[in-house]
C-alpha positions in Angstrom: 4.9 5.7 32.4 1.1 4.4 31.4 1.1 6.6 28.9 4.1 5.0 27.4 3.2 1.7 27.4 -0.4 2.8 26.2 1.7 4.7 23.1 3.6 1.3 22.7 0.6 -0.7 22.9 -1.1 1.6 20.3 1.6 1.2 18.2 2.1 -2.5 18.2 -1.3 -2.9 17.7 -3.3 -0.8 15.8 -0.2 1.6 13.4 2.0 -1.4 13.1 -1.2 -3.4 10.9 -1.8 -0.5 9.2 1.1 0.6 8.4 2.1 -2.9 6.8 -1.4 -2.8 5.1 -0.9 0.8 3.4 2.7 -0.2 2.4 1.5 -3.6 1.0 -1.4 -2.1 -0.9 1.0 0.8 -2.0 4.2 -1.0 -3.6 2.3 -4.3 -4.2 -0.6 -3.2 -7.0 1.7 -0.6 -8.6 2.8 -3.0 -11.1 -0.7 -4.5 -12.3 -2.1 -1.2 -12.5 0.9 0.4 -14.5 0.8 -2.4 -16.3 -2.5 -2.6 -17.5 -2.7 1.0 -17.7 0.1 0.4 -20.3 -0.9 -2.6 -22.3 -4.3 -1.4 -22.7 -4.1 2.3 -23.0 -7.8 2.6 -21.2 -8.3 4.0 -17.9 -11.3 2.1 -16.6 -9.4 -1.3 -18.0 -6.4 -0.5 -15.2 -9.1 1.0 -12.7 -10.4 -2.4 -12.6 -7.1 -4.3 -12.4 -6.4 -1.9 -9.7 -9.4 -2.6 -8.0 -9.3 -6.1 -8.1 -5.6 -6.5 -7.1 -6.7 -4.0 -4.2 -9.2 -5.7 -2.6 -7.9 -9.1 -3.4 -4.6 -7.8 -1.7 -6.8 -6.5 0.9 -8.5 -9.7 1.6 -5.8 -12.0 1.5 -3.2 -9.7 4.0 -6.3 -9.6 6.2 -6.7 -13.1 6.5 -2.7 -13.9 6.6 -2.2 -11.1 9.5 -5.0 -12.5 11.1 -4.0 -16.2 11.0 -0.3 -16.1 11.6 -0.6 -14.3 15.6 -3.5 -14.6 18.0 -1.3 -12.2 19.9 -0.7 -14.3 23.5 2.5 -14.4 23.2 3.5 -11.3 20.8 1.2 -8.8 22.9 0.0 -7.7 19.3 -3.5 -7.4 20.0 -6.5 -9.7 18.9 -5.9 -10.8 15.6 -9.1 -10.1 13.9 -9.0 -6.6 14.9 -5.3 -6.8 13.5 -6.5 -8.4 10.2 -9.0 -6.3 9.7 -6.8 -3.2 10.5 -4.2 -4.9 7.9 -6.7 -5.8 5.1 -8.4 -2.3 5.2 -5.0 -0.5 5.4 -4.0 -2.7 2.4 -7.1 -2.2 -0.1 -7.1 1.6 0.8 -3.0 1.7 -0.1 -4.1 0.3 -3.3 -7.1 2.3 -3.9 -5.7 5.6 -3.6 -3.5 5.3 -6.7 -6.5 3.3 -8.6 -8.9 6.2 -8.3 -7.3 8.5 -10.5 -8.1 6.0 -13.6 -11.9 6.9 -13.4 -10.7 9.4 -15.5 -11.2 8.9 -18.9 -8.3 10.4 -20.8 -5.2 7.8 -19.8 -2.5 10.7 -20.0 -4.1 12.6 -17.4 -5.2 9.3 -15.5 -1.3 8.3 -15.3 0.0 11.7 -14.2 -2.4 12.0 -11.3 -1.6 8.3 -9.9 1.7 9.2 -10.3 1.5 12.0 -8.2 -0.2 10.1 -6.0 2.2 7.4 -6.1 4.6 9.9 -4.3 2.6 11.3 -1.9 1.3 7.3 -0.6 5.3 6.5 -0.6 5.9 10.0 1.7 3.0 9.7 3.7 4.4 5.9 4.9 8.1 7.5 5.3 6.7 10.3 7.5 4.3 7.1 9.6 7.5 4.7 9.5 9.3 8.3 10.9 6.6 9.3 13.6 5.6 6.0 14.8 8.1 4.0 14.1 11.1 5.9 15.4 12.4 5.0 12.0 15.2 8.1 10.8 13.5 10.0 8.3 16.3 10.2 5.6 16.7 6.6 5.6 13.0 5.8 5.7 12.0 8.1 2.8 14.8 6.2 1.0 14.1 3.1 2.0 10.6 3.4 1.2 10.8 5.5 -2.1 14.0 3.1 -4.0 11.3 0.0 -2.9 8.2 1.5 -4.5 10.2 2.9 -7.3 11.4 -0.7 -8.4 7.8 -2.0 -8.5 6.3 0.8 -10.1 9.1 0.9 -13.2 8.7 -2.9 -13.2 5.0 -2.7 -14.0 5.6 0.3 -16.4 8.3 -1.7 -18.1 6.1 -4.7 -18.0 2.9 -2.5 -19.7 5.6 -1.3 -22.8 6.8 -4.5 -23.0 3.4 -6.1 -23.5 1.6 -3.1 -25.7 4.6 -3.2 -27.9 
């Protein structure tokens, strides 16, 4: 029984943060980054972007998580520890598909966030799945029709605005 609740508690306060940081910093920077990646054409252009739009994202869901629950009442934990555990999940979701424009040639660049891209959006099915006693069908789905919407939005957006 104590290791249930200790699960639960684990859950609820340290996956739970990061697990809303790594899908925030995953779906939510896949548009400025395909977007600049497109309008400019130059890797280190929409490494930047990403970067930016990472850590701001970072920062700001840090804060917000942080400031909306001290956690007396929810049982979420303390909230700076659940801000920080939200900001750095968050600015690492966006990182990790930011990365692959260091490299200077933009088709290669593109292809490798892209695969990236799908391996972030399984990774938080199989979390949502293992932590989250989420089904894994509808999770995957769930998680790959949202991330698929923002990342064809900012690679409409980046034609749209290079054309």
């Amino acid at each position: 029984m104590e290791n249930e609740k200790e699960e639960k508690t684990f859950v609820v306060q340290k996956v739970q943060p990061a697990l809303l940081g790594l899908m925030d910093g995953s779906v939510s920077t896949l548009a400025p980054i395909f977007a600049a990646a497109g309008l400019t054409a130059r890797p280190i252009q929409a490494f930047y972007v990403g970067l930016a739009a990472s850590l701001g994202a970072g920062i700001s869901m840090g804060l917000a998580e942080a400031l909306t629950d001290d956690g007396t009442i929810t049982g979420r934990g303390g909230p700076w520890s659940r801000g920080f555990i939200t900001g750095l999940g968050t600015a690492v979701g966006g990182m990790l598909h930011t990365l692959p424009f260091l490299i200077p040639n933009i088709r290669v660049a593109l292809n490798i966030a892209y695969l990236v891209v799908g391996i972030e959006l399984l990774l938080i099915s199989y979390i949502r799945y293992r932590y989250m006693k989420a089904p894994l069908g509808k999770t995957v789905v769930q998680i790959i029709v949202g991330g698929a919407i923002v990342f064809f939005l900012g690679i409409y957006l980046g034609n749209m605005g290079a054309n």
